[in-house]
PyMOL Python script that loads the backbone (N, CA, C, O; Angstrom):
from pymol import cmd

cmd.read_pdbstr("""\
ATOM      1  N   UNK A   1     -28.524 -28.677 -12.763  1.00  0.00           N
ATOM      2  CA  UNK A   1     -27.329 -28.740 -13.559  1.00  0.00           C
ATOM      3  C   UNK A   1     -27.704 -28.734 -15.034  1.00  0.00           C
ATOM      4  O   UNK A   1     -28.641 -29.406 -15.464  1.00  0.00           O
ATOM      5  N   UNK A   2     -26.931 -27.943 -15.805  1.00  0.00           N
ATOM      6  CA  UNK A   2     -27.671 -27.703 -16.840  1.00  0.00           C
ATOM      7  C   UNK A   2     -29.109 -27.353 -17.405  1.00  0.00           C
ATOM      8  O   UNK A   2     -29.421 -27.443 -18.592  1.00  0.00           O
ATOM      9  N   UNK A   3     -29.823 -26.997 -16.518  1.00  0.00           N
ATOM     10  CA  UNK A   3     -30.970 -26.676 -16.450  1.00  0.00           C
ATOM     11  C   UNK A   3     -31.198 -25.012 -17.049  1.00  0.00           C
ATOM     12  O   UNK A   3     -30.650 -24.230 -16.272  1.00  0.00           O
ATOM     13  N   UNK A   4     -31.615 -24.569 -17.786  1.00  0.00           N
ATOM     14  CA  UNK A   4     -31.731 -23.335 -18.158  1.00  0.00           C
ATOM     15  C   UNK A   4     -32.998 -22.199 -17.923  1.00  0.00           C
ATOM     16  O   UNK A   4     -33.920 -22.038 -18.723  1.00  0.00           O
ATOM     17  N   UNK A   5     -32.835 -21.495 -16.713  1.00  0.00           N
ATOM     18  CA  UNK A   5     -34.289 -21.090 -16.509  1.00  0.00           C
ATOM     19  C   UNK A   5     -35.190 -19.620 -17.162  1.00  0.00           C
ATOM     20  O   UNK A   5     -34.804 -18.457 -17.287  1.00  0.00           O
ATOM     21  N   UNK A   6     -36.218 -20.122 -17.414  1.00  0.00           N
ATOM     22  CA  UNK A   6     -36.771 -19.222 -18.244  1.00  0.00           C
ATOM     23  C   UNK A   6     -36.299 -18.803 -19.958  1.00  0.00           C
ATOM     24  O   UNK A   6     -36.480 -17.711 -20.497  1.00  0.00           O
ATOM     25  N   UNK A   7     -35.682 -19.983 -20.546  1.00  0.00           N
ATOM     26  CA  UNK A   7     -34.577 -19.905 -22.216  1.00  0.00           C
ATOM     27  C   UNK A   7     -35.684 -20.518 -22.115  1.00  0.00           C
ATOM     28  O   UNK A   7     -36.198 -21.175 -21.210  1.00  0.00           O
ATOM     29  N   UNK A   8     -36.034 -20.199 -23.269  1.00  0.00           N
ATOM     30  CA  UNK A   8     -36.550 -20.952 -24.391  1.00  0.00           C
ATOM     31  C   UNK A   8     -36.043 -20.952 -25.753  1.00  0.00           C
ATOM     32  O   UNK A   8     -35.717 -19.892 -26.287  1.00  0.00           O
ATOM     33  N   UNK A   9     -35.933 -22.330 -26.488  1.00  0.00           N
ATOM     34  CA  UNK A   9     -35.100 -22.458 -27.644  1.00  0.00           C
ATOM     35  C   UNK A   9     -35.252 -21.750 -28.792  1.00  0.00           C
ATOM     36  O   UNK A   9     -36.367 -21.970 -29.266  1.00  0.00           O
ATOM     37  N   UNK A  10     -34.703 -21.106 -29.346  1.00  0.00           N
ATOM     38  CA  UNK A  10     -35.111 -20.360 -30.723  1.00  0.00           C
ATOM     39  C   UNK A  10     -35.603 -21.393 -31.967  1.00  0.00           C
ATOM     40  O   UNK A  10     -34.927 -22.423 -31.951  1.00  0.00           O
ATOM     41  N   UNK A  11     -36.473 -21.372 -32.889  1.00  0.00           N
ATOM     42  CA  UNK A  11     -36.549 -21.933 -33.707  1.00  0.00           C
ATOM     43  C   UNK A  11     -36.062 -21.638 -34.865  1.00  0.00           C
ATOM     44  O   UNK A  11     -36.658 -20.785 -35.522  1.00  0.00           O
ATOM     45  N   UNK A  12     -34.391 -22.508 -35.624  1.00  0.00           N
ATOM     46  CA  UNK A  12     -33.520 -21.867 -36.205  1.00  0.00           C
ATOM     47  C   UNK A  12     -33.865 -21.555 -37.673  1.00  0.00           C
ATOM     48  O   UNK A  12     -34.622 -22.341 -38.243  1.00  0.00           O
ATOM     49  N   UNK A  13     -33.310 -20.313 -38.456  1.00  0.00           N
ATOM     50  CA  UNK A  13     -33.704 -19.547 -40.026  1.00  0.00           C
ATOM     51  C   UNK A  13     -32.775 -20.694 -40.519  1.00  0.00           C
ATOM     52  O   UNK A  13     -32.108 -21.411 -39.773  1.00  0.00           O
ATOM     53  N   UNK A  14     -32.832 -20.784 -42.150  1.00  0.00           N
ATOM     54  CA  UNK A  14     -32.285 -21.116 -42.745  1.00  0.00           C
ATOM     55  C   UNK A  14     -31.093 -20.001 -43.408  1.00  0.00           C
ATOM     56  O   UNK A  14     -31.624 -18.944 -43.753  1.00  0.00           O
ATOM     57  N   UNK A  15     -29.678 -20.052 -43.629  1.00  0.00           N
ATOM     58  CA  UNK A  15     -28.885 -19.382 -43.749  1.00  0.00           C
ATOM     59  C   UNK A  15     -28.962 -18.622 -45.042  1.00  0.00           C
ATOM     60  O   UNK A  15     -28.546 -17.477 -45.216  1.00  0.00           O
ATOM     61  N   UNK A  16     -29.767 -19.694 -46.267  1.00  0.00           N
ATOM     62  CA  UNK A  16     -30.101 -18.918 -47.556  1.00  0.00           C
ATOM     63  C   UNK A  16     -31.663 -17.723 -47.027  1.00  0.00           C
ATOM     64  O   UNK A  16     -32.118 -16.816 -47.724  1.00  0.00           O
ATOM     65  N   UNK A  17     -32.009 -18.017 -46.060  1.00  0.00           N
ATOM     66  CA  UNK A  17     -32.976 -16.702 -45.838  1.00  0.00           C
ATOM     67  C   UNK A  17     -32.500 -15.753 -45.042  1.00  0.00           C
ATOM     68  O   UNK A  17     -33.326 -15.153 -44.354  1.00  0.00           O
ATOM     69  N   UNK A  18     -31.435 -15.475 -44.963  1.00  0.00           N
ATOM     70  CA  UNK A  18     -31.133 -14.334 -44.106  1.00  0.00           C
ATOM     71  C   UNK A  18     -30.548 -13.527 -45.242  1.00  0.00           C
ATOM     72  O   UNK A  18     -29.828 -12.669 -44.731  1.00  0.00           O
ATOM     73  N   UNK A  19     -30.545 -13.468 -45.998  1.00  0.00           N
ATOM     74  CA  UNK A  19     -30.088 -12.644 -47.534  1.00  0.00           C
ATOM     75  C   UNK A  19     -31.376 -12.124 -48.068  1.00  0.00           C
ATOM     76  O   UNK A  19     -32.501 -12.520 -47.762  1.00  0.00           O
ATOM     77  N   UNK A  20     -31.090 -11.277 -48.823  1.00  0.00           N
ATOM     78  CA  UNK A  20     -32.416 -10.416 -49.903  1.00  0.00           C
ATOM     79  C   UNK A  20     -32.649 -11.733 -50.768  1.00  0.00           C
ATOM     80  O   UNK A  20     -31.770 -12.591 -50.839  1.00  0.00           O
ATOM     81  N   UNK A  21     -33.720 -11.841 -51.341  1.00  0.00           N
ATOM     82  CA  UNK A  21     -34.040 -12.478 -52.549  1.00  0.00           C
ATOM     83  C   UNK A  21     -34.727 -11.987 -53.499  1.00  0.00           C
ATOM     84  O   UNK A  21     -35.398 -11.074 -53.018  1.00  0.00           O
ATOM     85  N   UNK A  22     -34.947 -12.110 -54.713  1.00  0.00           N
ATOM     86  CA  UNK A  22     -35.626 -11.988 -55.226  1.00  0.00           C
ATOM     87  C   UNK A  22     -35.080 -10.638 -56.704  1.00  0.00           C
ATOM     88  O   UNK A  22     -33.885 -10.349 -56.766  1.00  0.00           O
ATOM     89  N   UNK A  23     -35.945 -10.067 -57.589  1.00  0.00           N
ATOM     90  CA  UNK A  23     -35.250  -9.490 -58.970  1.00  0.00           C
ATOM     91  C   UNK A  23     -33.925  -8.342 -58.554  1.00  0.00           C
ATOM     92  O   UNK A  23     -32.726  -8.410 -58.824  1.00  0.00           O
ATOM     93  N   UNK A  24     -34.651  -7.374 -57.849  1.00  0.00           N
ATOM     94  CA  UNK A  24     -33.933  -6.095 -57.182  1.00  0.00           C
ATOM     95  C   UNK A  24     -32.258  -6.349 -56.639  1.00  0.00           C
ATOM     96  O   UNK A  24     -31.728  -7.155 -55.873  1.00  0.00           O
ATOM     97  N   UNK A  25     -31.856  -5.407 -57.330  1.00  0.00           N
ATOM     98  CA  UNK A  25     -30.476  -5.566 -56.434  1.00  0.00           C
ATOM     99  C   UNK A  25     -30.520  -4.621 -55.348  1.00  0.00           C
ATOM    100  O   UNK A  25     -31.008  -3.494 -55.263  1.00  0.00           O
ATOM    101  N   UNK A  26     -29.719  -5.553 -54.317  1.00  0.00           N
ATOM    102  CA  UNK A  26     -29.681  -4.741 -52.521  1.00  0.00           C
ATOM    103  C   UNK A  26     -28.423  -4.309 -52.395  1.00  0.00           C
ATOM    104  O   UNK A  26     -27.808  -4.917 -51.519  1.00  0.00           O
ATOM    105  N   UNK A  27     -27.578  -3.149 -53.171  1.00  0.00           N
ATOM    106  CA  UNK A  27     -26.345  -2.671 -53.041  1.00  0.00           C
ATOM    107  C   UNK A  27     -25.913  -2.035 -51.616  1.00  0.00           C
ATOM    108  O   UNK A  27     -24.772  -2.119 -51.161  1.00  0.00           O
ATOM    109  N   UNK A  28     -27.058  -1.351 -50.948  1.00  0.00           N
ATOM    110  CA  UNK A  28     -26.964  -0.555 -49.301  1.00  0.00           C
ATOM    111  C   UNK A  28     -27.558  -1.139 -48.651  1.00  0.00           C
ATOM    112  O   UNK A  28     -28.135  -0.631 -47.690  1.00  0.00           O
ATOM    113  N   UNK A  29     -27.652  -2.829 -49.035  1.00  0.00           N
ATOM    114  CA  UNK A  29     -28.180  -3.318 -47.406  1.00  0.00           C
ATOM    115  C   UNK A  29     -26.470  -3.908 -46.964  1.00  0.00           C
ATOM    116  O   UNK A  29     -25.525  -4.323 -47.635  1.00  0.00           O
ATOM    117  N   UNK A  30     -26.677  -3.705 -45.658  1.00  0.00           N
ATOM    118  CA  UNK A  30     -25.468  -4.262 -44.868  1.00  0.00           C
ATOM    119  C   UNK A  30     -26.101  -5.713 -44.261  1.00  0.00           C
ATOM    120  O   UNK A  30     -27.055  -5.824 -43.492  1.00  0.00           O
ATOM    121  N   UNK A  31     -25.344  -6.697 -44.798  1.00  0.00           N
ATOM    122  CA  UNK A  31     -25.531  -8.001 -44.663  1.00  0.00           C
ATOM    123  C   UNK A  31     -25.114  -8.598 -43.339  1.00  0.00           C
ATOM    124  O   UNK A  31     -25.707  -9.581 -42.893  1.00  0.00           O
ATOM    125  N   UNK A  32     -24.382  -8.185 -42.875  1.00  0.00           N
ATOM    126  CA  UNK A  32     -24.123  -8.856 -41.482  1.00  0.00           C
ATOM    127  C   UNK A  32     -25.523  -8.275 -40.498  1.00  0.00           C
ATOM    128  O   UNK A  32     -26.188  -8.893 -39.667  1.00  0.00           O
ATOM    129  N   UNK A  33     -25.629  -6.959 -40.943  1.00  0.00           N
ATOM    130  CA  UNK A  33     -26.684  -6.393 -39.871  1.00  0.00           C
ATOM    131  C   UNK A  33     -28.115  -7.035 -39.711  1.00  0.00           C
ATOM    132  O   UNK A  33     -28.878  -7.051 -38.745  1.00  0.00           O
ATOM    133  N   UNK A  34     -28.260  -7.723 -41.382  1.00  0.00           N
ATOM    134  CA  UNK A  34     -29.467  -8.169 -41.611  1.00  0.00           C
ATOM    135  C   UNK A  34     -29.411  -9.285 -40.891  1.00  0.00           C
ATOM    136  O   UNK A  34     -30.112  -9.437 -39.890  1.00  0.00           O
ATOM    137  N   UNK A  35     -28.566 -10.187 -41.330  1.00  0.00           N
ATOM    138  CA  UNK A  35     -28.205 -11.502 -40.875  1.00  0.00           C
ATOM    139  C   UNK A  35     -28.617 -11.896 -39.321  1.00  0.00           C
ATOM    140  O   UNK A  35     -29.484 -12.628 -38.843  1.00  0.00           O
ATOM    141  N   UNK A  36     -27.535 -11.023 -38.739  1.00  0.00           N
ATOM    142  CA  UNK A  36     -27.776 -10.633 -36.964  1.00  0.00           C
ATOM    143  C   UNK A  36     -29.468 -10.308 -36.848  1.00  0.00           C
ATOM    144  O   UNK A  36     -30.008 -11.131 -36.109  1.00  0.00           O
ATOM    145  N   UNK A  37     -30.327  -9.387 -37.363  1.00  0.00           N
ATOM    146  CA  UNK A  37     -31.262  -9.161 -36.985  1.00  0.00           C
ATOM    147  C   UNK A  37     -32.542 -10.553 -36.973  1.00  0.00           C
ATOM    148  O   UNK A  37     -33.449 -10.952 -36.244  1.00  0.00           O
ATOM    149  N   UNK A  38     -31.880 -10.918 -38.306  1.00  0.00           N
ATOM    150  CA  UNK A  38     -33.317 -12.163 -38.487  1.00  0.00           C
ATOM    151  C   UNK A  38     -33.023 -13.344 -37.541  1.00  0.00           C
ATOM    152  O   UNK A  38     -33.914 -14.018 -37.025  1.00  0.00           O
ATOM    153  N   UNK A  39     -31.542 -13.565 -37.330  1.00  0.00           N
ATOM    154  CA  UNK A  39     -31.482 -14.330 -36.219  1.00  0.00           C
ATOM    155  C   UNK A  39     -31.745 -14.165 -34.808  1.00  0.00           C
ATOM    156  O   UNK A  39     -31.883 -14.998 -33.912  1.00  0.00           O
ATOM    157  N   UNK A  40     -31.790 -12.696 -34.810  1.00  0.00           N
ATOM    158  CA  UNK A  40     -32.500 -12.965 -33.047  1.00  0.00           C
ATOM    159  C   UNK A  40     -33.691 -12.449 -33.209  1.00  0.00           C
ATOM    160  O   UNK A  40     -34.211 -11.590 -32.495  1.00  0.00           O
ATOM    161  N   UNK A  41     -34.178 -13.006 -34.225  1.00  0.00           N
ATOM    162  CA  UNK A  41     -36.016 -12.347 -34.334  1.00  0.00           C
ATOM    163  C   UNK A  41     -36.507 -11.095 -34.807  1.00  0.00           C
ATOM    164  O   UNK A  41     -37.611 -10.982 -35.340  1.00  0.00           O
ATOM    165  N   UNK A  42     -35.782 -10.232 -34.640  1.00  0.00           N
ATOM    166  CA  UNK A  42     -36.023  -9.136 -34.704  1.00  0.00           C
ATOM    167  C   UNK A  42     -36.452  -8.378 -36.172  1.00  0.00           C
ATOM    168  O   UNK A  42     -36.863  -7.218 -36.135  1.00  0.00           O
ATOM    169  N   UNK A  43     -36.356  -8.946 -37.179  1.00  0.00           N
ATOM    170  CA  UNK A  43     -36.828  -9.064 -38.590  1.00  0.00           C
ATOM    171  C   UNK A  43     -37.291 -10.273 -38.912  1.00  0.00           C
ATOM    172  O   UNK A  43     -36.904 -11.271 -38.304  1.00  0.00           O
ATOM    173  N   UNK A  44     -38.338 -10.344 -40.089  1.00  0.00           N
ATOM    174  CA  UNK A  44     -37.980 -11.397 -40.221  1.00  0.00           C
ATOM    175  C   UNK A  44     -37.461 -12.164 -41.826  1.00  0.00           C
ATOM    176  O   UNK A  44     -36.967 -11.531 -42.759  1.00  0.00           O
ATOM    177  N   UNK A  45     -37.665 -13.271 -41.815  1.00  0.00           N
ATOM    178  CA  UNK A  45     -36.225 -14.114 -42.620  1.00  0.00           C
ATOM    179  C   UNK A  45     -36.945 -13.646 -44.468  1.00  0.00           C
ATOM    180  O   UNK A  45     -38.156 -13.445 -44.560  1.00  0.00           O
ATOM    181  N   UNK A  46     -36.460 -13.585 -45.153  1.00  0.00           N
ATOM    182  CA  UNK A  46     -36.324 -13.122 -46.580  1.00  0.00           C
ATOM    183  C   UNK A  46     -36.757 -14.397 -47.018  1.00  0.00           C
ATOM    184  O   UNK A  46     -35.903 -15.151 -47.484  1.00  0.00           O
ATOM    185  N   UNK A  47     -38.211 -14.857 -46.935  1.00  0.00           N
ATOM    186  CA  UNK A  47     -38.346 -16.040 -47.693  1.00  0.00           C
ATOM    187  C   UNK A  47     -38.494 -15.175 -49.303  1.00  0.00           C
ATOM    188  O   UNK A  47     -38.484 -13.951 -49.440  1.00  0.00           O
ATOM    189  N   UNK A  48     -38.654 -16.403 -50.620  1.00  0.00           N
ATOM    190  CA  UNK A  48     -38.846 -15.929 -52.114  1.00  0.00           C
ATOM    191  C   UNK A  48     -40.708 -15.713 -52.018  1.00  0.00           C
ATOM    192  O   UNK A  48     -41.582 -16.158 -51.274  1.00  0.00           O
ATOM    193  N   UNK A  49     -40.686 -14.979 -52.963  1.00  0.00           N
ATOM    194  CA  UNK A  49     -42.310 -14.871 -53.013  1.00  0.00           C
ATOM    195  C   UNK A  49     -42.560 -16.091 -54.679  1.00  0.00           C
ATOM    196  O   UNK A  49     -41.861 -16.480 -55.614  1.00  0.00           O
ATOM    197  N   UNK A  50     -43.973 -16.261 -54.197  1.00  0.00           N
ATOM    198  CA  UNK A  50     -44.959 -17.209 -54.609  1.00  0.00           C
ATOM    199  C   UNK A  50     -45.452 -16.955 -56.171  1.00  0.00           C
ATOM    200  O   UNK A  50     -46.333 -16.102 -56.059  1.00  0.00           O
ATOM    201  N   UNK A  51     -45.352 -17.179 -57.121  1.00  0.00           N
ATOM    202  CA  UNK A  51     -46.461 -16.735 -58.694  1.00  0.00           C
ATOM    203  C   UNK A  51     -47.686 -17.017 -58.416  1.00  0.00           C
ATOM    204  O   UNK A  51     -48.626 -16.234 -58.552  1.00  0.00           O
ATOM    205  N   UNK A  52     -47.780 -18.576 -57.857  1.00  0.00           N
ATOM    206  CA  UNK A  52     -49.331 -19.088 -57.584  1.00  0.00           C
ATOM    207  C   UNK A  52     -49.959 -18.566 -56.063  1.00  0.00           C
ATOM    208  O   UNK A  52     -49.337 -18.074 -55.122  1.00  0.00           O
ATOM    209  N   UNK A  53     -50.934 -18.764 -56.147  1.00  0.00           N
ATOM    210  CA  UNK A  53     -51.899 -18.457 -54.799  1.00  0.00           C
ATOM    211  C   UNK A  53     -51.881 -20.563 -54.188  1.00  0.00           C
ATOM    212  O   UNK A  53     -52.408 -21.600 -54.592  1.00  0.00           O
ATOM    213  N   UNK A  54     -51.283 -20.307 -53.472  1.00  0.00           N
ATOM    214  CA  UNK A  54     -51.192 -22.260 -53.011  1.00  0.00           C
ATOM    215  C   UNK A  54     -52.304 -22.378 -51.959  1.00  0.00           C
ATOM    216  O   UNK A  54     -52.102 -23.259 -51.124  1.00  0.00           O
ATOM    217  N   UNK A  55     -53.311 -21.748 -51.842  1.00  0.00           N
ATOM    218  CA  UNK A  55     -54.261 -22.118 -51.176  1.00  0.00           C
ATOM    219  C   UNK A  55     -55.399 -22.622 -51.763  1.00  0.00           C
ATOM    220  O   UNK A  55     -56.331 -22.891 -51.005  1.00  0.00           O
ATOM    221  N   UNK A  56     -55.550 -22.836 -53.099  1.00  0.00           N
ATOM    222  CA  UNK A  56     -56.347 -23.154 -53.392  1.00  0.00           C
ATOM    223  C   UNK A  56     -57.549 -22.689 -54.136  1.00  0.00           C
ATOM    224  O   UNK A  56     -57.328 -22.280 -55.276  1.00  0.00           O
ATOM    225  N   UNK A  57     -59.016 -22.667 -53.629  1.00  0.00           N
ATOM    226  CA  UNK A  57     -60.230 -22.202 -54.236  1.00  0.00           C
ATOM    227  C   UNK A  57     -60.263 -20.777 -53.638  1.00  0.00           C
ATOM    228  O   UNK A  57     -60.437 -20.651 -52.426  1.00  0.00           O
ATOM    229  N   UNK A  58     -60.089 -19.606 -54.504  1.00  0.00           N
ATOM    230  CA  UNK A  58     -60.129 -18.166 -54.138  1.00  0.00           C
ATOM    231  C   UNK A  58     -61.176 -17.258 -54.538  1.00  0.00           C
ATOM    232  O   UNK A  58     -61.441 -17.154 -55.735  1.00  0.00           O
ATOM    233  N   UNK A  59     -61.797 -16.595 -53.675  1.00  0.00           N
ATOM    234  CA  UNK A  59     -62.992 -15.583 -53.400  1.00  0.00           C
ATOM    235  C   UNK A  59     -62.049 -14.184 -54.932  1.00  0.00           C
ATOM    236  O   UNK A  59     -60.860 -13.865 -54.953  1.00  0.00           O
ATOM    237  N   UNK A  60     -63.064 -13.758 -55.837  1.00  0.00           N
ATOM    238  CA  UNK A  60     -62.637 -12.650 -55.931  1.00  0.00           C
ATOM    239  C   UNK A  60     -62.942 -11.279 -55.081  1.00  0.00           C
ATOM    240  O   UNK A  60     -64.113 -11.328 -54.706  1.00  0.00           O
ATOM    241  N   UNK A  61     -62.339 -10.150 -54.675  1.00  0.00           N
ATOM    242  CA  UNK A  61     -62.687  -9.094 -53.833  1.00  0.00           C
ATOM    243  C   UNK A  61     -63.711  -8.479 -54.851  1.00  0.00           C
ATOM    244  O   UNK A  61     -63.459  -8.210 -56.025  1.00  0.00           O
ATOM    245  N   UNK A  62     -64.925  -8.300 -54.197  1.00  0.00           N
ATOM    246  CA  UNK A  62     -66.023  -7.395 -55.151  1.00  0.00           C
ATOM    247  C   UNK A  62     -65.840  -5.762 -55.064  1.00  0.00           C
ATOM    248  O   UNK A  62     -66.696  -4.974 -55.465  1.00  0.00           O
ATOM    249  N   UNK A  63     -64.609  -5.389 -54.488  1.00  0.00           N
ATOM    250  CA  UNK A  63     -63.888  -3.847 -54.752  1.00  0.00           C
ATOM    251  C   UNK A  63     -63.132  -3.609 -55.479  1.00  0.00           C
ATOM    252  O   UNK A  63     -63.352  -2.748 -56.331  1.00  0.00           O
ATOM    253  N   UNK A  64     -62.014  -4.251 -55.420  1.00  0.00           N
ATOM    254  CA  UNK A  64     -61.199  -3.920 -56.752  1.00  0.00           C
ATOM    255  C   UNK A  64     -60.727  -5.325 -57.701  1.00  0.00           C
ATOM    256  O   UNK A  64     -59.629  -5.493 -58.233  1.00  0.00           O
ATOM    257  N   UNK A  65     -62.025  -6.344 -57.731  1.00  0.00           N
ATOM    258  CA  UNK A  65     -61.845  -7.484 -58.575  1.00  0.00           C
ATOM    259  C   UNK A  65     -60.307  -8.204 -58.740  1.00  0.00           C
ATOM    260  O   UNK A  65     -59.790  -8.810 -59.679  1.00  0.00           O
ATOM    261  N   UNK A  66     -59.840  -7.855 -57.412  1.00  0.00           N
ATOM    262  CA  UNK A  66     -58.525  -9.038 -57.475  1.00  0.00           C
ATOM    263  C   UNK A  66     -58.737 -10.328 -56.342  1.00  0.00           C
ATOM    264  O   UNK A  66     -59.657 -10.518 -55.547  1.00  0.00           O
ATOM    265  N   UNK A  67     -58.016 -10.790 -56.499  1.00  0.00           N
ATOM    266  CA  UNK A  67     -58.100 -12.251 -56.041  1.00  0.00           C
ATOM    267  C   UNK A  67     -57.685 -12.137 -54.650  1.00  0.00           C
ATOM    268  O   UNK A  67     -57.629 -13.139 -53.938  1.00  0.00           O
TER     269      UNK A  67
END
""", "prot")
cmd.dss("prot")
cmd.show_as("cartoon", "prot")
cmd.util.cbc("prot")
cmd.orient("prot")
């Protein structure tokens, strides 16, 4: 009873990441479509991007001297 076989629970997006973020304007994205997609996995969620490197102590690449 109530037992659900073979579900497993989704682990839920946050509603501000199912939107574009970030400088660019997204005039031809269709927002419901996106929305729908990141919620059943199928994309994934629009986190913001980073300025810093948050990992810490970084190797430079000895090919094209970036980090």
């Amino acid at each position: 009873m109530g037992n659900r076989i073979g579900g497993r629970r989704k682990a839920g997006v946050e509603e501000r990441y199912t939107r574009p973020q970030g400088l660019y304007e997204h005039r031809d994205i269709d927002q419901k479509k996106l929305r729908k997609l990141i919620l059943e996995a199928k994309l994934a969620p629009c986190y913001p991007g980073a300025d810093d490197a948050a990992g810490g102590d970084l190797e430079e690449c000895p090919i094209c001297f970036l980090v």
